[in-house]
C-alpha positions as a Python dict, from the first residue, in 0.01 Angstrom:
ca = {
    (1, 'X'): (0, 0, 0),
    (2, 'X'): (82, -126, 359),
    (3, 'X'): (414, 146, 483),
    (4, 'X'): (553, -148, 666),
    (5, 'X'): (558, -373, 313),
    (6, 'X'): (710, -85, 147),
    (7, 'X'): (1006, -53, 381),
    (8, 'X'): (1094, -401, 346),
    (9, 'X'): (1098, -388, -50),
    (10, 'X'): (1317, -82, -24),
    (11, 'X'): (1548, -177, 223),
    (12, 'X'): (1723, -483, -30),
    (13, 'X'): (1709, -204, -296),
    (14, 'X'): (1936, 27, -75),
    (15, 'X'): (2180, -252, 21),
    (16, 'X'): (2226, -353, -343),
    (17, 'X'): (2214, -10, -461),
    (18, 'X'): (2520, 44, -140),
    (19, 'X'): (2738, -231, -296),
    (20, 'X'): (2721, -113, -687),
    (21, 'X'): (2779, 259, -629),
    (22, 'X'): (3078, 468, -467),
    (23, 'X'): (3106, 520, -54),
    (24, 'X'): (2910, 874, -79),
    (25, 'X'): (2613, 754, -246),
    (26, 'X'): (2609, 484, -55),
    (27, 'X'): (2652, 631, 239),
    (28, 'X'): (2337, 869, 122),
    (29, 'X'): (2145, 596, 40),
    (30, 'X'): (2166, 370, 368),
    (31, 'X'): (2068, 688, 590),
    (32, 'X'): (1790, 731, 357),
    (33, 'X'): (1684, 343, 455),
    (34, 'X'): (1763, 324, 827),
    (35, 'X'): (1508, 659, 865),
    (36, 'X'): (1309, 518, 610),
    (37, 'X'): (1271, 193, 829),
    (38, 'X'): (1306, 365, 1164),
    (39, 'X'): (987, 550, 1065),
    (40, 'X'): (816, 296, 1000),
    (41, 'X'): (865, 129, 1346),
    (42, 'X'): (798, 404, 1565),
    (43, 'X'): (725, 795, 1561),
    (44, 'X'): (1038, 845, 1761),
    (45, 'X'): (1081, 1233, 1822),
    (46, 'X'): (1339, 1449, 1526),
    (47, 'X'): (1682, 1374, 1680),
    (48, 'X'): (1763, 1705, 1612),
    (49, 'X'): (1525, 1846, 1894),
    (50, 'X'): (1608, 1873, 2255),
    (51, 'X'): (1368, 1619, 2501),
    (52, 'X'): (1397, 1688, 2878),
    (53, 'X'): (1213, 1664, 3174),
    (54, 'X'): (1286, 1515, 3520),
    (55, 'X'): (1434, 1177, 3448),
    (56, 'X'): (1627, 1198, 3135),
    (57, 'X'): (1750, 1425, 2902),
    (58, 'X'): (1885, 1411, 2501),
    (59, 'X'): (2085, 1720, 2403),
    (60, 'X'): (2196, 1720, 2029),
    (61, 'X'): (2462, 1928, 1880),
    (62, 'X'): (2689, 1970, 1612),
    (63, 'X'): (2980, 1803, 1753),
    (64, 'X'): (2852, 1589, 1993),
    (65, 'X'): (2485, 1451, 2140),
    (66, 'X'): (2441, 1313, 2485),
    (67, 'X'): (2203, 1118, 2630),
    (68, 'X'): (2198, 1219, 3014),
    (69, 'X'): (2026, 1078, 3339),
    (70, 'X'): (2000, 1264, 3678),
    (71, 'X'): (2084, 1243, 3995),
    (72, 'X'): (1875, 1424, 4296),
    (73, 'X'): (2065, 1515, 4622),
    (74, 'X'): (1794, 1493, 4918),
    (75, 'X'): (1911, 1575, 5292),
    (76, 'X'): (1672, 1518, 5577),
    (77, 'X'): (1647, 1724, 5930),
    (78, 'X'): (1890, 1456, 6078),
    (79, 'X'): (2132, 1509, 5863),
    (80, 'X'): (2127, 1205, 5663),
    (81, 'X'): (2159, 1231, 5324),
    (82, 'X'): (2004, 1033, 5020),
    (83, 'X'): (2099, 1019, 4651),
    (84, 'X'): (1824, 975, 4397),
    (85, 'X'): (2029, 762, 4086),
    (86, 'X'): (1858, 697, 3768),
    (87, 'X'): (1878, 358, 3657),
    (88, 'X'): (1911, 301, 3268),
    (89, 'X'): (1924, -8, 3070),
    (90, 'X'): (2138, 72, 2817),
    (91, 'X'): (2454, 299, 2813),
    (92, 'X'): (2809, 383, 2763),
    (93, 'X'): (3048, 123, 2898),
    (94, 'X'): (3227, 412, 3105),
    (95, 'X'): (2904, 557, 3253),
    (96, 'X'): (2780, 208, 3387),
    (97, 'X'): (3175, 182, 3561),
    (98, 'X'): (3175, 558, 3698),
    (99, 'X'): (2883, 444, 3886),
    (100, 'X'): (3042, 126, 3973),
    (101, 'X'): (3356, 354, 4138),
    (102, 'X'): (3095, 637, 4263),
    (103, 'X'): (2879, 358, 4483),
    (104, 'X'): (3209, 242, 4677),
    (105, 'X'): (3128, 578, 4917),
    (106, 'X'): (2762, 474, 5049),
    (107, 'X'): (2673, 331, 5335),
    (108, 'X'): (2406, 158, 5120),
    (109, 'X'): (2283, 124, 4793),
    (110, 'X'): (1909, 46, 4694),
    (111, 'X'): (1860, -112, 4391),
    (112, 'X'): (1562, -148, 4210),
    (113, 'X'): (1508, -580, 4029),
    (114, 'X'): (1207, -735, 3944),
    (115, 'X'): (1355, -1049, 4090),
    (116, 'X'): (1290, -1337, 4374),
    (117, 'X'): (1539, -1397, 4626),
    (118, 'X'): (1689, -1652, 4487),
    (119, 'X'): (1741, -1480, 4153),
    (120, 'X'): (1906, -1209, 4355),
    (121, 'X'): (2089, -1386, 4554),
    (122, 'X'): (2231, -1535, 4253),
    (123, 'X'): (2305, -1242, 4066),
    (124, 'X'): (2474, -1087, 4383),
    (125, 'X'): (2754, -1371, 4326),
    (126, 'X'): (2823, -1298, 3929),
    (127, 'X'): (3106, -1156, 3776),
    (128, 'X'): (2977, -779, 3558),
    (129, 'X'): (2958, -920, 3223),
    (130, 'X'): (2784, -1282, 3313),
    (131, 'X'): (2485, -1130, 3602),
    (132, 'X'): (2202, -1086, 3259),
    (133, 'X'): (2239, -1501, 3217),
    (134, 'X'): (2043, -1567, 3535),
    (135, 'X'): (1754, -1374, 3499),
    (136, 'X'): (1431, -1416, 3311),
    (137, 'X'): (1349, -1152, 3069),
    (138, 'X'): (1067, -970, 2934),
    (139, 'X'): (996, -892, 2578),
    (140, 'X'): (1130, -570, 2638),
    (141, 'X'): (1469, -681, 2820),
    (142, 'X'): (1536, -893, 2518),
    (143, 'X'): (1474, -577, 2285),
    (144, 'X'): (1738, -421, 2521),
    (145, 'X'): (1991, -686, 2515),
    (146, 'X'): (1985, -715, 2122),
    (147, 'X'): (2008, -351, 2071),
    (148, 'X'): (2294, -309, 2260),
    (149, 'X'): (2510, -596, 2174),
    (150, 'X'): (2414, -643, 1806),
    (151, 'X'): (2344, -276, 1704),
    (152, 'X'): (2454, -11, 1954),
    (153, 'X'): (2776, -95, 2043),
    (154, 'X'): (2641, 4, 2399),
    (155, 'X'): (2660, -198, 2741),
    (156, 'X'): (2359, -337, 2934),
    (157, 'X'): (2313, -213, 3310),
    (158, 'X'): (2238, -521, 3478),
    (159, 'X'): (2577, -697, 3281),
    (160, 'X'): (2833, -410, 3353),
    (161, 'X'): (2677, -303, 3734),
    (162, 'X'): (2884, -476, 3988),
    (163, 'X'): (2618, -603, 4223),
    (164, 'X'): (2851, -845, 4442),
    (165, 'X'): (2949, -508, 4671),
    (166, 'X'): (2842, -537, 4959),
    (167, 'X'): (2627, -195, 5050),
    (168, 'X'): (2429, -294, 4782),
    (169, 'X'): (2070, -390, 4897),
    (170, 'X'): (1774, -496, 4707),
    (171, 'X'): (1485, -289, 4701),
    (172, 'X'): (1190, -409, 4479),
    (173, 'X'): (922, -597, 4449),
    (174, 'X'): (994, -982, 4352),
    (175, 'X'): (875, -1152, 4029),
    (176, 'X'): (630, -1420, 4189),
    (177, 'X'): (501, -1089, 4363),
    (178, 'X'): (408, -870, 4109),
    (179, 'X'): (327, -1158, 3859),
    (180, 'X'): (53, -1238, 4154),
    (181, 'X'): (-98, -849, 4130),
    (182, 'X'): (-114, -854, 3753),
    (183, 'X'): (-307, -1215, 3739),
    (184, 'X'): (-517, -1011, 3994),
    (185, 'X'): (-618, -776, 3723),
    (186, 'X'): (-620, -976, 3456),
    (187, 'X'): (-261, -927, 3290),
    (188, 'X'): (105, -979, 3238),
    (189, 'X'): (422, -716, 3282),
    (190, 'X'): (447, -781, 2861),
    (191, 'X'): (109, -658, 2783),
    (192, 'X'): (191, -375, 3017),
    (193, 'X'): (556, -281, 2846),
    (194, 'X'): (350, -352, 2517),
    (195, 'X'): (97, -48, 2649),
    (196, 'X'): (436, 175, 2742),
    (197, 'X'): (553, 127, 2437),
    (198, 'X'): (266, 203, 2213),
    (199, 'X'): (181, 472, 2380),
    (200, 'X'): (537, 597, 2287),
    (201, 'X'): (496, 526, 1915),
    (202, 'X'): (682, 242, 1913),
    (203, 'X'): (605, -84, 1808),
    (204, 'X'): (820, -367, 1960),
    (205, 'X'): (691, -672, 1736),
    (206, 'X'): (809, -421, 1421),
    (207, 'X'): (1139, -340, 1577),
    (208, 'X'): (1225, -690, 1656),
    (209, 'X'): (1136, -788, 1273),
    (210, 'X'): (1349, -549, 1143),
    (211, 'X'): (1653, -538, 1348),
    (212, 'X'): (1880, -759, 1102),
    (213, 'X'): (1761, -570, 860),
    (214, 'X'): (1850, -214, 1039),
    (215, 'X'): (2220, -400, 1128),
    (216, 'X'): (2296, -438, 715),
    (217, 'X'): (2277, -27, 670),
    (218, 'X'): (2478, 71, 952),
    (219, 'X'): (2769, 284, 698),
    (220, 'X'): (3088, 119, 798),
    (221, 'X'): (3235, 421, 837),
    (222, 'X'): (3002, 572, 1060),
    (223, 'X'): (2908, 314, 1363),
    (224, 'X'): (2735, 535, 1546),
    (225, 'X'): (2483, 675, 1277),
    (226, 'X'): (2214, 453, 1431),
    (227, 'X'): (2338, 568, 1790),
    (228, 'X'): (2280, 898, 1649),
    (229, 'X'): (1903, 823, 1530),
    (230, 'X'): (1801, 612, 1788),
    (231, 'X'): (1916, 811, 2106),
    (232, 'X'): (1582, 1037, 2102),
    (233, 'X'): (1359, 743, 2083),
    (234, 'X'): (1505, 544, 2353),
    (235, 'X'): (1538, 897, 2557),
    (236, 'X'): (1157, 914, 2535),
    (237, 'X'): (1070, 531, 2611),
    (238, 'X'): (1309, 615, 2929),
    (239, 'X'): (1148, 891, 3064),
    (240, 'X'): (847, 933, 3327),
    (241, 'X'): (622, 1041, 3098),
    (242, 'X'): (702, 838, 2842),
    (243, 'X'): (365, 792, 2666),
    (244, 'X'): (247, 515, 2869),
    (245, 'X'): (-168, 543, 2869),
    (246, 'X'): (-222, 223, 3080),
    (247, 'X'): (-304, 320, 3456),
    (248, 'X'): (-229, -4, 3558),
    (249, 'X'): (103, 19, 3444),
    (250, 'X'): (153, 353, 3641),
    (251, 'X'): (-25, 181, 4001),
    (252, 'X'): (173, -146, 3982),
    (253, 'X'): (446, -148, 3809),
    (254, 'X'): (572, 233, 3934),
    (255, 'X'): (391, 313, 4215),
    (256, 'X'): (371, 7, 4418),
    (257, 'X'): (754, -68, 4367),
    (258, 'X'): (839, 266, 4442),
    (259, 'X'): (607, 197, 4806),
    (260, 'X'): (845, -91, 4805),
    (261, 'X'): (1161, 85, 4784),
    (262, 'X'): (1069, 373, 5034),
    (263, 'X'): (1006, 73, 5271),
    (264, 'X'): (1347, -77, 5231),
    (265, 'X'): (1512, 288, 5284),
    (266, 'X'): (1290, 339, 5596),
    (267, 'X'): (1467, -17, 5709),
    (268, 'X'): (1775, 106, 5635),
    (269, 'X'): (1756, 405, 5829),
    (270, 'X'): (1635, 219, 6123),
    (271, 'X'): (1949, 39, 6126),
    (272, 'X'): (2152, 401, 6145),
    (273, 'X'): (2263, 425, 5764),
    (274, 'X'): (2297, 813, 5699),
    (275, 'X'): (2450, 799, 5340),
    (276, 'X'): (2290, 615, 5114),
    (277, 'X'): (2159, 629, 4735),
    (278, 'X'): (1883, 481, 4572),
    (279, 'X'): (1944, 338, 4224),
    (280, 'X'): (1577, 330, 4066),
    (281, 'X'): (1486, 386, 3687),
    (282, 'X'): (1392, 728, 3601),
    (283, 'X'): (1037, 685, 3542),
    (284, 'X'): (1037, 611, 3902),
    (285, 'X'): (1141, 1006, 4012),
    (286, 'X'): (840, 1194, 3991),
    (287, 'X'): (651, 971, 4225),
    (288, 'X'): (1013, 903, 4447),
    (289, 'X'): (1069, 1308, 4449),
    (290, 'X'): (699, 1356, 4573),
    (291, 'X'): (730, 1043, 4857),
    (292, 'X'): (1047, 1167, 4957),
    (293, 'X'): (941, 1556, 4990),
    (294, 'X'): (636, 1422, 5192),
    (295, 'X'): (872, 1269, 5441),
    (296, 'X'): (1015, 1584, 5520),
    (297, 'X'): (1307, 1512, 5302),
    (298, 'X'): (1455, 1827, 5135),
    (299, 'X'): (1656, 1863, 4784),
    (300, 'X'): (1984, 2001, 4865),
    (301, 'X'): (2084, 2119, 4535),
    (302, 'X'): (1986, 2123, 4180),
    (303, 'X'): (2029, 1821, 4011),
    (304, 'X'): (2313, 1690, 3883),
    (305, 'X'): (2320, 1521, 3495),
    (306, 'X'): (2557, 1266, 3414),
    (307, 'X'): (2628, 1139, 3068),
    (308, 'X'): (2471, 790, 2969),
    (309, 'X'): (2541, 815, 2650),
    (310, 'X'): (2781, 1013, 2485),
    (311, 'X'): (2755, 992, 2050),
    (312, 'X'): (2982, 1180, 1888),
    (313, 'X'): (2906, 1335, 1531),
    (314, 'X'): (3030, 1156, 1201),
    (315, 'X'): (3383, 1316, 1100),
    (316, 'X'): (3357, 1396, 710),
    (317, 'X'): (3719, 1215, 545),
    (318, 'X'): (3893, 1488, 437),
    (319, 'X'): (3969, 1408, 82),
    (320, 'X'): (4379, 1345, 26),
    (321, 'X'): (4483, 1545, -282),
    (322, 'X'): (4556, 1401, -577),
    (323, 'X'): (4959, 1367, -643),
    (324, 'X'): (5048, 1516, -984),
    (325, 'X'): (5361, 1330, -1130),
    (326, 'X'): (5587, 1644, -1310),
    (327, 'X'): (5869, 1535, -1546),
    (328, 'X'): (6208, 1693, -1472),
    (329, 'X'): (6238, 2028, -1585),
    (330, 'X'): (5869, 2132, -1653),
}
């Protein structure tokens, strides 16, 4: 019988089966379902094992596991120095506003958006919270969005970024631009996300199907249990190599916005910035890292990991002992 078929008769059987038994079973039983119909969306990695390489990193552990993105320190023979900040699209509230505080000290800011001008422009005058409205989305921006609003309890980068500041500067390709490369080939950014994501196990049409479902056997006493599952998989779809077997993806969409962005920084340093950071997803680095070495640019120290994501693990109720009424004198 067809796994995905069986996972949606089995996941009404665990909700009904949650409301007619006590809070432990229960609790047993809607784990059981969300892995049950987790693993039957994607081959997402054990979230009890480690993943790390040079753009993200998930670190479990028995009281707490964090989801954690770099940032490279590069200093050039003039002195000028360059920060290397991953970009993520999903993360704690408090990470996306540390950043927000930590980017008031550059002289500019490069930020990677798949946008045209006027799209920028107008996200450059909206309020963090409102600056997602005005922009189109892909497939996989929509996956984003409904994960972290309606499951996650997480906040969306391009909502919570302040990008009104003024050092910030937009350094990526626009959408009429790269739209015009694909038709070139023969494609569209979805099918290319749609390759990224397959090659990462992970099958978006499946995911989107299932997401009400997934929201029903969250334990209400444990919000983050899904965090807690989910963290590896998203870890792995963020990451350089993150299973992606379509060159194209790698020449277009990485490599010829990352040509883009070391343009804009070459600008920028032509116009006598000397501290400035470039804010680029982190399956950008390994490509950005190798341009930047090229240059002559030099990594000042080892890099620095910041917490995206921090999930902490489900406290166990301690049970309250039962009182034992005593007649007087016994």
């Amino acid at each position: 019988m067809n796994k995905k078929f069986v996972v949606w008769l089995a996941v009404p059987f665990v909700v009904c089966t949650a409301l007619l038994v006590g809070p432990s079973i229960a609790r047993e039983g809607a784990q059981a379902g969300m892995e049950e119909l987790l693993s039957g969306i994607s081959s997402a990695p054990d979230a009890r094992v480690r993943i790390e390489n040079e753009g993200v990193r998930y670190i479990p552990g028995p009281e707490r596991s964090v989801v954690q993105i770099p940032c490279y320190h590069f200093i050039d023979g003039d002195g000028r120095r360059l920060e290397l900040t991953g970009a993520v699209h999903i993360a704690d509230k408090e990470y996306y506003e540390g950043l927000n505080r930590h980017f008031e000290g550059f002289d500019a800011v490069l930020f990677e958006l798949v946008a045209d001008p006027d799209k920028v422009a107008e996200l450059r005058r909206m309020e963090p919270g409102r600056a997602g409205a005005t922009l189109k989305e892909s497939q996989m921006s929509k996956l984003y969005r409904v994960l972290a609003h309606d499951l996650l309890g997480l906040s969306l980068q391009i909502e919570t970024i302040d990008y009104r500041r003024s050092n910030f500067v937009h350094a990526d390709m626009g959408e009429k631009e790269l739209e015009a490369l694909l038709k070139a080939r023969g494609r569209t950014l979805d099918d290319l996300l749609e390759g990224k994501l397959k090659g990462s196990g992970i099958n978006l049409e499946q995911i989107v199907a299932m997401l009400p479902m997934l929201k029903t056997l969250i334990p209400k006493d444990d919000p983050k249990a899904l965090q807690r599952m989910m963290a590896p998989m998203l870890a792995k779809l963020e990451s350089p190599e993150g299973g992606s077997e379509d060159k194209l993806f790698n020449e277009i969409v990485v490599m010829a916005r990352n040509t883009r962005a070391i343009e804009v920084l070459d600008q920028q340093l032509a116009a006598g910035k000397r501290n400035l950071a470039l804010f680029y997803g982190s399956d950008h680095f390994s490509d950005l890292r190798k341009r930047l070495l090229a240059k002559g640019w030099k990594e000042e120290k080892p890099a620095e990991w910041r917490d995206a994501w921090v999930i902490p693990a489900k406290v166990e109720a301690v049970p309250v002992p039962t009182k034992v009424e005593t007649s007087p004198g016994k």
